[in-house]
Phi, psi and omega in degrees: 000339188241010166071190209249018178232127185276170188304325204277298169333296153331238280269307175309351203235023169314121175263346180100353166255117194211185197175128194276140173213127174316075169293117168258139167236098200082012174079045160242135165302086226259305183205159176269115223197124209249132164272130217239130175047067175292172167256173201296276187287029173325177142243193190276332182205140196279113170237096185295119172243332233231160109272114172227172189279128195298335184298350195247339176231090201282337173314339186286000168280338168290008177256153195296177181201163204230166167221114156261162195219093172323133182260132164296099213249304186196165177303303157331290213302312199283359142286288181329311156318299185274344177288316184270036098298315185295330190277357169261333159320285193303312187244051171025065180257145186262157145258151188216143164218193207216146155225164190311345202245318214215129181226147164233144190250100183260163200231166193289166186258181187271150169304117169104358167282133171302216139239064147256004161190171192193140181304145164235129166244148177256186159176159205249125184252121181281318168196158203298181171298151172239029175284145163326130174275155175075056171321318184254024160331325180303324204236339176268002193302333173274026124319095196250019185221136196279351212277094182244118190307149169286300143032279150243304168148029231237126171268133184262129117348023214097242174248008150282165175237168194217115194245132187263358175235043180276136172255217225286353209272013180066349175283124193278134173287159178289156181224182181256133186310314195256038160248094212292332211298157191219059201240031174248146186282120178246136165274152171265134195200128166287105169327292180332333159276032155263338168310299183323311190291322235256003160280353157304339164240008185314330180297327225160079206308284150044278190323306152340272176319302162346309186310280205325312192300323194296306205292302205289329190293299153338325170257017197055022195276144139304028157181117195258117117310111176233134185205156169244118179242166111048355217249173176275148173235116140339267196326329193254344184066040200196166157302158168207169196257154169250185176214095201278141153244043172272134227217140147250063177293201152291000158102188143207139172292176209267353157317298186279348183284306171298325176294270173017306196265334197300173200247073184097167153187165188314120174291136194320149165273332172281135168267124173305082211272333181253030139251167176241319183273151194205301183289347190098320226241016172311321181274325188270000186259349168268334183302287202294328163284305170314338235168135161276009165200143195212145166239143189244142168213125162226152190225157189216153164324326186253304185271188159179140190207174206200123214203152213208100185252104166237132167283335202265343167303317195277341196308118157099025170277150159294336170239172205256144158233178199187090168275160175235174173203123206228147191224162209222170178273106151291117147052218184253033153227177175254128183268152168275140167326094158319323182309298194277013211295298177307316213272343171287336178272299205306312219277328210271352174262329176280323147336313177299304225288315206226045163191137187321346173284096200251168185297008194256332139316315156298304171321316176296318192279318171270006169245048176260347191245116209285176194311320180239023150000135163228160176170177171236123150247147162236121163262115174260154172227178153099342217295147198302157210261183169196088182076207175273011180246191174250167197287318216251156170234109183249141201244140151266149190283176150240155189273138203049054180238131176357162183296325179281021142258041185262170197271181167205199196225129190246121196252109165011284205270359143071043215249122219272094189284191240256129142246163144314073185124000196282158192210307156310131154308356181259095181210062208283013160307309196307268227270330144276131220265274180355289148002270226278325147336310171325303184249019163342309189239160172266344154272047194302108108351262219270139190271123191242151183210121188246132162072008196095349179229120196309127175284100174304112189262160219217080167263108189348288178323298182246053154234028193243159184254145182062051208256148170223144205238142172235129174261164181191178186230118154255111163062094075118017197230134153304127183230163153236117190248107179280134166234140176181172195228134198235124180309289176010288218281347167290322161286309183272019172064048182234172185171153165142170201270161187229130171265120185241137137309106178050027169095326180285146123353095186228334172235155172221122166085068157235117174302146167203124163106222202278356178299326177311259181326011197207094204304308216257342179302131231031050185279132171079356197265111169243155151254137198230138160200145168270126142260059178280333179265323198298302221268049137200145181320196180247322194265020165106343187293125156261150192257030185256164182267144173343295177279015152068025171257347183179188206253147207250143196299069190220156202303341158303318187291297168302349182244019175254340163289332180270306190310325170278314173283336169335292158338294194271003157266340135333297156348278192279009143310303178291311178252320177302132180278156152284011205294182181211106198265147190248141177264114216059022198275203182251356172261009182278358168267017173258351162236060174275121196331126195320293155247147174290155223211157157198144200256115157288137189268000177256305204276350199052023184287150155243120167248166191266151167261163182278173201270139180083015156285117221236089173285027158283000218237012176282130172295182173280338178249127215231142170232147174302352167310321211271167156294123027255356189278338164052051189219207164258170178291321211271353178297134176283163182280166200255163156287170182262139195225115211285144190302210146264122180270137177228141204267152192213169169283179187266162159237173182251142232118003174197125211244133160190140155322299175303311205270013157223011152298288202329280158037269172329286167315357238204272198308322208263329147333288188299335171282346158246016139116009200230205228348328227258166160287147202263005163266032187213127195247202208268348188258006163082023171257152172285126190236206178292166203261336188279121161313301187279020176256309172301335192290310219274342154292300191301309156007272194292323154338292217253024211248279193310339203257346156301297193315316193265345182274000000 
C-alpha cells in the first residue's frame, strides 16, 4: 500500500518541496508536523475524524501520497505523536478526516520502523457532496466514534462497525467499495455516560427490570423469565450472580437490534395503544442501572444477533463501543454475514475477551431456543453494588412448595417509596419484584416466572369488594375508574389509586382527595383507571415521564387529580362501612372480593368462580377444562360485575347539593312513617318505634356529630 521505497528512501529523494501542518485529534493538537511533497491546496491543518481498519482501505494505493515527518516541537507533541502512531501500528488503523477539497489518508508506519514519520495518502475532491448529512441519522444516535468506512457506508462504533443500511429484512447491502463519500455527521459519546442513562432509574431499582417486561409484552411474547443465577467470571476468577431475561417474543433482526442499542430514536407520530415503549432509550437506561455489562442474544426465524453493551469494555476509552454480531438463516443453520464476516468475527473475540461468555456458553444459551424459535435473552452482569453487597437480594423457592415457599427478587434496603399520606411500611409493592409483578399489568396475559416459579397476577379491577365503577369527562376524554376495598390493602394500611398506561402500571398507591390529610381515612379503598387516551395529545406527545414511573406535571394531569379525589371521597361517603375491621378477626371476610377469579394457563383467559368456591383448593396450574368452570378456552370472558353497596354515614368535608337533598328526603320519609322499617335508621341501627321522635333525634345526632368533626 505505501509502494516499494522505504522511509528512508522517501526521505533521500526530498526534492525541497514541503510544508508544516497541524495535525488534530478531536480538536486536540496531536503535533506540528512537516509534510513532504504536499498537493498544491493542501490545507494548514489536518483534522482527524474518522479511525478505521486498514483491510477496509485497499484503495489507497490508487491515491497520490505523501510523507509526513514530525517536526521537533516541544517534547508533549513528540509523545502524543508517537503514541498515535504506535496505535494505528498496533491495531492497524488508518486514520482519515476531509476538507472542503480534500481527504487525507494517514497510514500505520511500517513494522520495525520508528515513529517520526509516516506515508499519507490524499486526493483531491471536485466538490463537496450534496447527499443529506447525517446518511445514517436513522440509526447512528448510538454512534459514538464518527469512523466510518467510506467504503460501505458503516457507522463505527468505537474502532468497531456496524452497517447501518440494512432495510427491514435486517440483512445489510452489499454496497460499492469505491463510493468514497464521507458526508454523514456522526454523534460523540464518553463511555461514561452509559453510567449517566442508568440515573433515569436511580429512583427505584424496579423501574429498571420494568423496561425488559415492557420490550417483552411489545414483542408478544408469552412467557417472561426473570432469575439471578450464578456464573464463574474468568476476569475475578470466582462466581458473581448474573441477572437473566428471558422471553420467547419475536425476536429482533439485526436492524432492529440496531435501533436498540442506539441512543433514542424517532418518536411515533401516532400513540400506539398496544405498545408500551416509545422513547428508545429503555434497554440502555435499565441495562445500565441494573449492571456495568449486558449482552443480548436474540433470534428471529431468519436471523439471530448478539450485542454487547459494556462499562468494562469501554473503560479508559475515548469513544463508547458496541460491538454486535449478526447471523443469517442457511437452510437449517446460522451462518455468520459474509458480508461483514471479518468485522463480526473481530467484534464476536471482544465478547469472548471481556464477558463470561466463550463459545461453549453462547452455544448453551442459543440452545435455549427451540428449532425454529424465537425470543430475546439479556444478560446482566457486573450488578449495581450496595455497600459490599449488591442493591438486589434474591431467595430461591422450593420446588413443589407451597405459594409461601416461592422464590423472589428483593430490593436490599427494603426501603417504602415516598407518598402523600403514606404512613405504613407494609408495602411490598415498593421492595418485591414478585409483589409488583402481580399487578404490573391491568390485563395480565403474559406468564412472568420469577426465581423459577410463576407470578400469580393479580388483576385489581376484579379483585375488590363493593366495587363501583364511575365514568366522567376530564378535558373533553372520557375516563373510567373502578373503586373498591381489598382485605389485603387493609390489613397492611394502604389505599389509593393505581394508575395504568398502555395496560401498565406507571403510579401505585396515589392518595387523592381527603386520603392525602387523613392517615387512616380510606384505609383499604383502592381505584383502579387506564388513562391512557387522557395522557395524549391530538399531535402524539405523551404526558408520561421516559421511565415510565410517573406522570408529567400538566394541566391534564392536575385536573384528573381533582377529578379522582372528587371520586374517592364520594366513595368513601358512601360505600365504606364504619365497622373497624381486625386482621385476622371473624370480621376480616367482609371485604372478601365481590368475585373470585382464576386465570387459565393456556388462553390466559379469567374466568369466575361459581359463588361459594374455595379457590385455595385450585391447583397452581388451572385450565378451563377444570373444575368449577367445566368449560373451553374459546368461551369469552364473563364481565365484572359491581358488588353490593352499604350505605354509611357521612364526613364532613365534602359537600353536594343532591346529596343533602337525598339526605333530607329520606329522613322525612321516615318520619312520616313509609318504605323503610321504622325500627332501622339509614345507617341500619335500631332506634324507637315513634317516627317522628326518632326524625327529630337523628336531626340533632347528625347537627351534633357535624359540630365535633
Amino acid at each position: 500500500m505505501m509502494g516499494d521505497l522505504g522511509v528512508e528512501e522517501e526521505l533521500s529523494c526530498e526534492d525541497g518541496s514541503k510544508q508544516y501542518v497541524m495535525v488534530q485529534k478531536d480538536r486536540r493538537i496531536i503535533c506540528r508536523a512537516q509534510c513532504l511533497h504536499p498537493p498544491a491546496n493542501m490545507p494548514a491543518v489536518w483534522n482527524i475524524t474518522d479511525i478505521v481498519r486498514q483491510e477496509k482501505m485497499d484503495f489507497l494505493s490508487e491515491l497520490s501520497r505523501c510523507l509526513l515527518c514530525r517536526a521537533p516541537e516541544n517534547s508533549r507533541q513528540e509523545k502524543e505523536w508517537g503514541e498515535f502512531l504506535g496505535f494505528l501500528q498496533k491495531h492497524k488503523r488508518v486514520a482519515t478526516g476531509k476538507h472542503e477539497c480534500f481527504q487525507f489518508f494517514i497510514l500505520p508506519p511500517k513494522e520495525g520502523s520508528g515513529f517520526s514519520c509516516t506515508f499519507a495518502c490524499y486526493r483531491e475532491r471536485e466538490k463537496p457532496s450534496e447527499g443529506p448529512v447525517g446518511k445514517a441519522s436513522g440509526s447512528t444516535s448510538y454512534v459514538i466514534e464518527d469512523a466510518c468506512s467510506p467504503s460501505n457506508e458503516e457507522a463505527v462504533v468505537g474502532a468497531q462497525t456496524c452497517d447501518l443500511s440494512a432495510k427491514a429484512s435486517g440483512r445489510p447491502e452489499k454496497t460499492n467499495q469505491h463510493n468514497l463519500s464521507l458526508e454523514g455527521n456522526y454523534v460523540r459519546a464518553d463511555p461514561s455516560y452509559l453510567k449517566t442513562l442508568g440515573h433515569t432509574h436511580s429512583g427505584w431499582i424496579f423501574g429498571a427490570i420494568a423496561e425488559f417486561v415492557d420490550n417483552s409484552r411489545d414483542a408478544k411474547a408469552t412467557k417472561l423469565e426473570i432469575s439471578i443465577d450464578m456464573i464463574f467470571s474468568k476476569a475475578v476468577g470466582r462466581e458473581i450472580p448474573m441477572l437473566c431475561i428471558i422471553d420467547d417474543g419475536c425476536g429482533m433482526n439485526h436492524q432492529e437490534m440496531l435501533q436498540m442499542v442506539s441512543f433514542g430514536h424517532r418518536q411515533p407520530d401516532a400513540d400506539d395503544t398496544n405498545r408500551i415503549g416509545r422513547f428508545g432509550i429503555g434497554f440502555k437506561t435499565g441495562a445500565m442501572k441494573l449492571g456495568k455489562d449486558a449482552l443480548v442474544l436474540t433470534q428471529t426465524t431468519n436471523s439471530r444477533s448478539i450485542a454487547f453493551l459494556s462499562q468494562t469494555l469501554n473503560e479508559g476509552k475515548d469513544n463508547l463501543e458496541i460491538p454486535i454480531v449478526s447471523y443469517y438463516r442457511n437452510g437449517q443453520f446460522m451462518e455468520l454475514d459474509k458480508q461483514n464476516e471479518t468485522l463480526f468475527k473481530h467484534n464476536l473475540k471482544a465478547i469472548k475477551e471481556f464477558s463470561p461468555f466463550d463459545k461453549y456458553f453462547i452455544g448453551q444459551k442459543v440452545g435455549l431456543f427451540s428449532k425454529d424459535g424465537t425470543g430475546t435473552h439479556i444478560y446482566i452482569w457486573n450488578l449495581d453494588e450496595w455497600g459490599s453487597n449488591y442493591c438486589l437480594q434474591w431467595e430461591s423457592g422450593i420446588a413443589g412448595g407451597s405459594s409461601f415457599h416461592q422464590g423472589d427478587i428483593l430490593i436490599r434496603s427494603r426501603r417504602v417509596r415516598a407518598r402523600p399520606g403514606q404512613m405504613t411500611q407494609m408495602v411490598p409493592l415498593d421492595y418485591s419484584l414478585r409483589s409488583y409483578l402481580e399487578v404490573i399489568f391491568l390485563e395480565p396475559r403474559i406468564k412472568i416466572y420469577v426465581q423459577g416459579s410463576q407470578v400469580k397476577c393479580r388483576p385489581l379491577s376484579r379483585s375488590l369488594n363493593k366495587t363501583v365503577v364511575e365514568n366522567g369527562t376530564i378535558m373533553g376524554k372520557s375516563v373510567q375508574l373502578t373503586l373498591g376495598c381489598s382485605q389485603l390493602e387493609w390489613e397492611e394500611a394502604n389505599c389509593g389509586m393505581f394508575l395504568y398506561w398502555h395496560g401498565r402500571l406507571i403510579e401505585a398507591y396515589k392518595r387523592v382527595g381527603i386520603m392525602m390529610h387523613n392517615v387512616d381515612k380510606g384505609r383499604g379503598v383502592i381505584g383502579v383507571i387506564d388513562v391512557t387516551n387522557l395522557m395524549a395529545d391530538d399531535n402524539g406527545h405523551v404526558w408520561v415521564h421516559n421511565n415510565k414511573q410517573g406522570f408529567q406535571d400538566c394541566e391534564v394531569y392536575a385536573e384528573l387529580e381533582k377529578w379522582l379525589g372528587e371520586k374517592s371521597d364520594k366513595y368513601l361517603d358512601e360505600h365504606v362501612d364504619k365497622v373497624e375491621l381486625k386482621a385476622g378477626s371473624a370480621g376480616s371476610g367482609v371485604y372478601k372480593p365481590d368475585n373470585e377469579w382464576v386465570q387459565c394457563d393456556k388462553c390466559r383467559k379469567w374466568r369466575m368462580l361459581s359463588h361459594g368456591f374455595n379457590s385455595k383448593t385450585l391447583p397452581l396450574q388451572w385450565f378451563c377444562y377444570m373444575k368449577p368452570f367445566n368449560g373451553k378456552c374459546e368461551i369469552p370472558e364473563q364481565e365484572v360485575e359491581p358488588g353490593v353497596i352499604t350505605i354509611s354515614s357521612r364526613r364532613l368535608g365534602y359537600s353536594s347539593t343532591e346529596d343533602s337533598e337525598e339526605i333530607k328526603r329520606k329522613l322525612s320519609i321516615q318520619a312520616a312513617g313509609t318504605p323503610k322499617k321504622m325500627g332501622e335508621n339509614i345507617s341500619g341501627q335500631t332506634t324507637e318505634d315513634n317516627p317522628a321522635k326518632d326524625s327529630s333525634q337523628r336531626c340533632k345526632r347528625l347537627r351534633r356529630s357535624c359540630r365535633k368533626s
